[in-house]
C-alpha positions as CSV (number, residue, x, y, z in Angstrom):
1,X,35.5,240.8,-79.7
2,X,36.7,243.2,-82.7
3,X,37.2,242.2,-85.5
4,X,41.1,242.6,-85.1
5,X,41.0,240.1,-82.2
6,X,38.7,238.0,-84.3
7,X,41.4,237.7,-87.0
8,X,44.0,237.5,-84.4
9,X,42.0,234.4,-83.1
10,X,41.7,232.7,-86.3
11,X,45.3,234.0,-87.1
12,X,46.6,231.7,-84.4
13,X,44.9,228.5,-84.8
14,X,46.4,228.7,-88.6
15,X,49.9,228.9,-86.9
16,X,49.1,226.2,-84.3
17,X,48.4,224.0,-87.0
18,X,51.2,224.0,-89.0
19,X,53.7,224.4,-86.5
20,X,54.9,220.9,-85.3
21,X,58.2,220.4,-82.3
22,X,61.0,218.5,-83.9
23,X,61.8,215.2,-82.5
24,X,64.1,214.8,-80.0
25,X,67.5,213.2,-80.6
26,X,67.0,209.5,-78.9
27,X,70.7,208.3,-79.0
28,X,73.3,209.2,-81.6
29,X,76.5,206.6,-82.2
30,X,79.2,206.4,-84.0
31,X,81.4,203.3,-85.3
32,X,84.6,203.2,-86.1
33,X,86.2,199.4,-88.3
34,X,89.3,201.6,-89.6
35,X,90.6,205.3,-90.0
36,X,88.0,206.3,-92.9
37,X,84.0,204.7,-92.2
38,X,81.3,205.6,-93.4
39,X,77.2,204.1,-93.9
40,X,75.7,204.8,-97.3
41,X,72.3,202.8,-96.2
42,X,70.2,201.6,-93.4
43,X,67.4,200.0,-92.1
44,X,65.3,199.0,-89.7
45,X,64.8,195.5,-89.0
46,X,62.4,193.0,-87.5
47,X,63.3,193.0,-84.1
48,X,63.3,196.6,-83.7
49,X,67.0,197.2,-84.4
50,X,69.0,198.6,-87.1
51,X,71.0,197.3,-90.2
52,X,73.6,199.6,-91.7
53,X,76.6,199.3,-94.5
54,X,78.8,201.3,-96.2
55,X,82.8,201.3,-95.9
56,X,85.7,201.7,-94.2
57,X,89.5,202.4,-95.3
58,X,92.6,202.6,-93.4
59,X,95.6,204.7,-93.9
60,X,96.9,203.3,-97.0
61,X,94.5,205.6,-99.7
62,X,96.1,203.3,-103.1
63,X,94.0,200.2,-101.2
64,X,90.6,199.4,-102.3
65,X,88.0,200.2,-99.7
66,X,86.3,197.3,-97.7
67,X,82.3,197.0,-97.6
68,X,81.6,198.0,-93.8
69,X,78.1,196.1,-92.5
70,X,76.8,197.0,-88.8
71,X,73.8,195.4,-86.8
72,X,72.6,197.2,-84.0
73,X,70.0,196.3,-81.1
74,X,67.4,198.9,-81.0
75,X,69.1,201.2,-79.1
76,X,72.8,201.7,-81.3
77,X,74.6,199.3,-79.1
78,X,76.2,197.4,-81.4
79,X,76.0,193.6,-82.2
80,X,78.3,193.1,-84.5
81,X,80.2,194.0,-87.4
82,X,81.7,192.5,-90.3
83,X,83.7,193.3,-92.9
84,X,84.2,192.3,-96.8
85,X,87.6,193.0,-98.4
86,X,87.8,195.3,-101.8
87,X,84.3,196.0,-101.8
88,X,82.3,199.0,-101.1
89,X,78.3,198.9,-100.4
90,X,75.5,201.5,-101.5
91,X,72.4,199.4,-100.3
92,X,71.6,197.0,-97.8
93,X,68.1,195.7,-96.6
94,X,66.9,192.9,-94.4
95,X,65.2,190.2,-96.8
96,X,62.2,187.7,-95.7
97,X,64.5,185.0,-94.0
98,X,65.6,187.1,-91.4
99,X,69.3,187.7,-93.7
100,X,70.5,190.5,-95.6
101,X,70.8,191.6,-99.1
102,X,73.9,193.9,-100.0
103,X,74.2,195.9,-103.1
104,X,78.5,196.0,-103.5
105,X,80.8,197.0,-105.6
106,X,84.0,197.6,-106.7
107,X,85.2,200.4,-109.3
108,X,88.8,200.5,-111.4
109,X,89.8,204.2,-112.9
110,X,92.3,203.9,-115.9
111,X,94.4,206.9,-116.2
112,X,95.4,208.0,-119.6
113,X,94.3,210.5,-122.6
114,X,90.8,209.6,-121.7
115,X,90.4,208.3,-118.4
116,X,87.4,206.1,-117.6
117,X,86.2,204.2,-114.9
118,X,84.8,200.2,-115.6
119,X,83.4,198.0,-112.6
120,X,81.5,195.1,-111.0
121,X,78.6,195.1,-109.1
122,X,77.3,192.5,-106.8
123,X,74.6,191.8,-105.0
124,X,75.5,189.8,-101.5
125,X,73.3,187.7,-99.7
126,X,73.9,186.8,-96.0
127,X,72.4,185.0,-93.5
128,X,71.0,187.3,-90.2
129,X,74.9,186.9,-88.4
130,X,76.3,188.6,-91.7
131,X,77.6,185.4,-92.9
132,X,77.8,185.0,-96.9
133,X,75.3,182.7,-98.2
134,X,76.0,183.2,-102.0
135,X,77.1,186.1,-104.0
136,X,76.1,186.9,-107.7
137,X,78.7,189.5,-110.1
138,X,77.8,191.7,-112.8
139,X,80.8,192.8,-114.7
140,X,80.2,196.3,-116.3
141,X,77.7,197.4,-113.7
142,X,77.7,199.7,-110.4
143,X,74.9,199.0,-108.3
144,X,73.3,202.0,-106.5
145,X,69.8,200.2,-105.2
146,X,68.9,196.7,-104.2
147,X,65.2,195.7,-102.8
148,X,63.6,192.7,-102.9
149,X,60.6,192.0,-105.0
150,X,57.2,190.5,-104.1
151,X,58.3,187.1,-105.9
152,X,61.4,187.1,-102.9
153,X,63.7,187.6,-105.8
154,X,65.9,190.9,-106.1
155,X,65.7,194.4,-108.2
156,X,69.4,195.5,-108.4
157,X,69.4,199.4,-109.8
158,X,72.2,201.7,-111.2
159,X,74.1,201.8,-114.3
160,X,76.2,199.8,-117.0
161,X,79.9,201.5,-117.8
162,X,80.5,202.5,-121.6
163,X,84.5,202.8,-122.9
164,X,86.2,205.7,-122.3
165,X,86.0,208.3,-124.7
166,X,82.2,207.5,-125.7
167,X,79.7,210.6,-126.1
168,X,77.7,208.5,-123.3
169,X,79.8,207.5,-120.2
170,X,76.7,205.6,-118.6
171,X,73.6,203.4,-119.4
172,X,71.0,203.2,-116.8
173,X,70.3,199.9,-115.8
174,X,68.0,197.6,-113.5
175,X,68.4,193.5,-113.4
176,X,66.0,191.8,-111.9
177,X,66.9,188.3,-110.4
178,X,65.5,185.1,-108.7
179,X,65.9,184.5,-105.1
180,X,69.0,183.1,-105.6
181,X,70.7,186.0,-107.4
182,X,70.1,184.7,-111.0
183,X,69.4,187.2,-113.5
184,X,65.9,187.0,-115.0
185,X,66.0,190.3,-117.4
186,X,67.5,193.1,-117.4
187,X,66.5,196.8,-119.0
188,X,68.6,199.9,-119.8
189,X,68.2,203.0,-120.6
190,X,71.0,204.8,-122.9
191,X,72.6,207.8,-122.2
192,X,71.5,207.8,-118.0
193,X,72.8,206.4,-114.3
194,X,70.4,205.7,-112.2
195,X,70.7,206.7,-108.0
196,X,67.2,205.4,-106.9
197,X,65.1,203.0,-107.4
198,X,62.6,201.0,-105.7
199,X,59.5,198.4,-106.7
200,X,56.1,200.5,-106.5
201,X,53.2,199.2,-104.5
202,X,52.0,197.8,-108.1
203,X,54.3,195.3,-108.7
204,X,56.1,198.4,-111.1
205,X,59.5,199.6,-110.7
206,X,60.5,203.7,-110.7
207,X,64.4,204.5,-111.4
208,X,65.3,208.1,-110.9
209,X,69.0,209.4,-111.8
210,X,70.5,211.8,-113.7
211,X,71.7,212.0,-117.7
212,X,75.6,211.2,-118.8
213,X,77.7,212.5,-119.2
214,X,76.7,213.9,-115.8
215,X,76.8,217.9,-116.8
216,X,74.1,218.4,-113.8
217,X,72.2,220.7,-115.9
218,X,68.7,221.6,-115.0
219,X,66.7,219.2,-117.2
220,X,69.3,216.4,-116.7
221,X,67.0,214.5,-114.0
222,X,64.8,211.9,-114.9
223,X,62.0,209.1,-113.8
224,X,61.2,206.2,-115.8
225,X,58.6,204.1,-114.6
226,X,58.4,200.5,-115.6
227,X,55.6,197.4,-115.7
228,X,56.3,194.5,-113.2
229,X,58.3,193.2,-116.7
230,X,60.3,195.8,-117.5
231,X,58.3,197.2,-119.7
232,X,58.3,201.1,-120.0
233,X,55.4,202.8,-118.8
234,X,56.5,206.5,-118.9
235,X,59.7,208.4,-118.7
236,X,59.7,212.1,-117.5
237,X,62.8,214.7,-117.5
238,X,62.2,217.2,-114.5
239,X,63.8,220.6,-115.2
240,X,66.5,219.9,-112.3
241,X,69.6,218.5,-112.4
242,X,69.4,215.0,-110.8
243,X,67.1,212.5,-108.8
244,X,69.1,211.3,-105.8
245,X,66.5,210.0,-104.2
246,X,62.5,209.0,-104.5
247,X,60.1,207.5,-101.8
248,X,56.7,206.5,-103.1
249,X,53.3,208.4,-101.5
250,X,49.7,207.5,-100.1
251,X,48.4,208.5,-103.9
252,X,51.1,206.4,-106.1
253,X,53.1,209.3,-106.5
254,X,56.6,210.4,-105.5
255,X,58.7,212.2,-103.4
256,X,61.9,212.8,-105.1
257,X,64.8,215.0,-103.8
258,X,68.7,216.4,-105.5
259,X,71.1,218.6,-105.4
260,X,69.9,221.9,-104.4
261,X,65.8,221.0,-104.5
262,X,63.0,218.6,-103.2
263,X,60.3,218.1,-105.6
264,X,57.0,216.5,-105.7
265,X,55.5,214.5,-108.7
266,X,52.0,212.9,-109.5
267,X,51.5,209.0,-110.4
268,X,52.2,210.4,-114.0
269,X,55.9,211.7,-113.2
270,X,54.1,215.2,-113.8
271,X,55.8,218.4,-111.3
272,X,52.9,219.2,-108.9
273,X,55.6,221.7,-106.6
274,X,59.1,222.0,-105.8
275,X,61.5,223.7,-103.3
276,X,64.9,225.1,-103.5
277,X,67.2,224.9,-100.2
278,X,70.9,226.5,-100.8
279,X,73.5,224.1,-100.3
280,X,71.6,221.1,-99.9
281,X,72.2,217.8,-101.0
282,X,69.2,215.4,-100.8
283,X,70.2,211.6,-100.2
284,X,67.3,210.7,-98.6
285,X,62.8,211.5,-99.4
286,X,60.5,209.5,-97.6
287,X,56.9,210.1,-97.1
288,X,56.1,210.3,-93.6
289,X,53.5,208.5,-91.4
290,X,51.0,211.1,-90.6
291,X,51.6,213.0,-94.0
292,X,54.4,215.3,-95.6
293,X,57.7,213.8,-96.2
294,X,61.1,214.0,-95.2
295,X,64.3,215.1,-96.6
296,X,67.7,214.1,-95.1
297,X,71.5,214.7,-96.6
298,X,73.7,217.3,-96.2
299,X,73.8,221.0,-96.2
300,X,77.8,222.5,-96.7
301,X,79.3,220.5,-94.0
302,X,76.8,219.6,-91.8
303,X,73.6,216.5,-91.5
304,X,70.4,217.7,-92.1
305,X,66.9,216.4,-91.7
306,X,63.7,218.3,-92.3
307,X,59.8,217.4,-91.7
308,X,57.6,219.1,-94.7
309,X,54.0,219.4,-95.2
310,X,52.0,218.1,-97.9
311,X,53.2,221.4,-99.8
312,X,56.7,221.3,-99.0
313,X,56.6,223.5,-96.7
314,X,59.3,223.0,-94.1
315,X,57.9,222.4,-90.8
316,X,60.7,221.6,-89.0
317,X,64.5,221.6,-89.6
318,X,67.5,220.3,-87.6
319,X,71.0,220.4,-88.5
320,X,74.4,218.1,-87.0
321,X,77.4,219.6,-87.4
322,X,80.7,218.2,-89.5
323,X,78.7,214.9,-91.0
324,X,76.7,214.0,-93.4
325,X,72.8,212.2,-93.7
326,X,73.1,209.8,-96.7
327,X,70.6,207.7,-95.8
328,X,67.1,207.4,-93.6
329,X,64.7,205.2,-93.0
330,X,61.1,205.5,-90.9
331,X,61.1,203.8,-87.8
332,X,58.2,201.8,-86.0
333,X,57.6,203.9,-83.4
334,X,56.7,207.1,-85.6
335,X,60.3,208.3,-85.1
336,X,63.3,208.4,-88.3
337,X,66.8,206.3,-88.4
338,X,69.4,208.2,-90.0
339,X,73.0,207.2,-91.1
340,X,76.0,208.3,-93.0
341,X,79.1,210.3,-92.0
342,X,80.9,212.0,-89.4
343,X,84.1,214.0,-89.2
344,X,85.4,213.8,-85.7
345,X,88.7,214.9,-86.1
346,X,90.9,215.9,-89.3
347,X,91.7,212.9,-91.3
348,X,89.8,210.6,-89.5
349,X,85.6,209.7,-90.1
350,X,83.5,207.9,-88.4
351,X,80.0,206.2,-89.7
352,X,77.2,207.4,-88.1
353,X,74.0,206.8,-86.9
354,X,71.0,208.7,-85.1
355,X,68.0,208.0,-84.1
356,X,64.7,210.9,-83.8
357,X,62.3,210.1,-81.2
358,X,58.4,211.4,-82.6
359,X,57.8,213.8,-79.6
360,X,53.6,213.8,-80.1
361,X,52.1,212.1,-76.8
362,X,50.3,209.2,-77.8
363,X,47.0,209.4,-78.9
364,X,48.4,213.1,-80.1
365,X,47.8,214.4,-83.4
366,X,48.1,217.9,-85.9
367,X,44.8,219.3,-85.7
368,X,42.8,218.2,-88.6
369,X,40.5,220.4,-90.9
370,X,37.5,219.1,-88.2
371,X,39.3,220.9,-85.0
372,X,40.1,223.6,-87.0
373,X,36.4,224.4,-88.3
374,X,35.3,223.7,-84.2
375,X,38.1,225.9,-83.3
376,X,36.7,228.5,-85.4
377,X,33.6,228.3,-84.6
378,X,34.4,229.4,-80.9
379,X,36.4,232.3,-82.2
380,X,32.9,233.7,-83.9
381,X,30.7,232.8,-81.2
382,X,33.2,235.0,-78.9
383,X,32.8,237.6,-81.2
384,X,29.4,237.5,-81.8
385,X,28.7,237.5,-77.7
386,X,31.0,239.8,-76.9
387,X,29.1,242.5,-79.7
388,X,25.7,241.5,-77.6
């Protein structure tokens, strides 16, 4: 074997190994509770189906909207759905007793010389047919996360509302309650809203968001890491202009994603890479199961979800026309749960749903560094016996 079909050899088994087939589309649905729908979050739950909320509106725009929350079996079919007046969700999860935990809220703008925008957040607990067991407000807040913490109380992330007219429109917040929705501290962060959020493996928290008064300048994003109390451990402004979204990885660090970029950071909150994609808005970063991550939200007017190496390097992209992902969660199978937004016809959208089917055969894996060095191997023993 020359050395040209030598390097050709080796050329290929680099290629084999970082391609990977995209999954296959297992069912894609759409719901429809009024004129205007849409999902902001979703989950999967124990039994293998899905959890979903966002909102829905009618025709009347000057109306508040109404919190929109979806339970499906494990193939889309819907179970039921139930709607909450003059709310409007950004989180939902399923919570230890089989229920569900809603981050809600609702948002009044005040026209004038200097118009500004003051709200309530709530955090909504229901039992597992959507039925509200107790509710808890906080006046002067917007939630944008809720999970709940190893103690089965709640971590409810986002930001406080200043007056109109002051240098700093927002304070980042998070409150962190019993089980029962009862605030047991709070801490925020001047100057900052905060999108994401989660508890770290830990017992920590990590908040990600952008500063106020939301100029999107690169340098604007920020993490702030905290103790299991509250207590600051670091905070880090990335030179981009927002965190949208953050999923914690295998090594404690983080997989964060924005307006235009995906980004990795160490434990520290230090940059180890980042990418640039045109267009993109990045609701959605989760590490995936068998390494990489994922990145779902919205390019122009279309969905899009892509599957990236440990380097960010995109190794698989697909695209869904006239929608939006804003959400995405990993499924048990190996597969991804998406949700957000569809336009179906002008006027009119539609909350939507997908689901990705992982397309390996069981058993089936990337070749590792180990097949790689055996698959080498037989390249130079084929050169070596064809020069004999």
């Amino acid at each position: 074997m020359p050395f040209i079909g030598l390097l050709a050899c080796l050329l290929l088994i680099v290629q084999g190994a970082a391609a990977q087939e995209a999954p296959a589309i297992e069912w894609n649905a759409t719901f429809s509770a009024d004129l205007k729908n849409k999902f902001e979050s979703v989950q999967q739950i124990a039994d293998g189906g899905y959890i979903a909320a966002g909102s829905s509106i009618g025709t009347n725009f000057s109306e508040p909207e109404d919190l929109l929350l979806v339970r499906t079996d494990s193939a889309g079919n819907e179970a039921w759905n139930r709607t909450y007046d003059g709310l409007t969700a950004s989180s939902v999860i399923q919570t230890g007793d089989g229920g569900y935990a809603i981050a809600a809220n609702t948002i009044a703008v005040t026209p004038g010389e200097t118009t500004g925008a003051m709200g309530t957040a709530y955090l909504i607990k229901t039992d597992d047919a959507g039925n509200i067991v107790w509710n808890a407000a906080f006046e002067g807040q917007k939630a944008s996360v809720v999970r709940q913490t190893t103690d089965g109380g709640y971590a409810l992330i986002g930001w406080t509302w200043n007056p109109a007219g002051s240098t700093e429109d927002t304070d980042a917040i998070i409150t962190k309650t019993d089980s029962e929705g009862n605030q047991t501290w709070n801490r925020s962060f001047a100057g900052r809203a905060a999108y994401a959020g989660q508890q770290t493996d830990d017992g920590g928290y990590i908040l990600g968001g952008t500063k106020s008064p939301f100029a999107y300048d690169a340098g604007d994003a920020f993490l702030i890491r905290l103790e299991a109390d509250g207590t600051e451990r670091w905070s880090r402004n990335l030179d981009l202009p927002s965190v949208y979204a953050l999923g914690e990885t295998f090594d404690g660090g983080y997989i964060v994603t924005g307006s235009f970029w995906y980004a990795r950071v160490d434990a520290e909150g230090n940059e180890l890479w980042k990418s640039r994609v045109q267009g993109l808005d990045g609701w959605a970063a989760l590490q995936a199961p068998g390494g990489g991550y994922l990145i779902a939200g919205q390019i122009n007017d279309d969905a899009v979800a892509m599957k990236t190496d440990d380097r960010g390097t995109v190794e698989w992209n697909l695209t869904f026309p006239h929608g939006g992902a804003y959400a995405a969660d990993l499924t048990d199978d190996g597969g991804y749960i998406l949700a957000g937004i569809t336009f179906p016809e002008m006027g009119a959208t539609d909350a939507w749903m997908m689901k990705l089917r992982d397309t390996a055969e069981p058993g089936q894996a990337t070749p590792g560094f180990g097949t790689l060095v055996a698959m080498a191997a037989v390249c130079v023993l084929l050169a070596l016996w064809r020069r004999r």
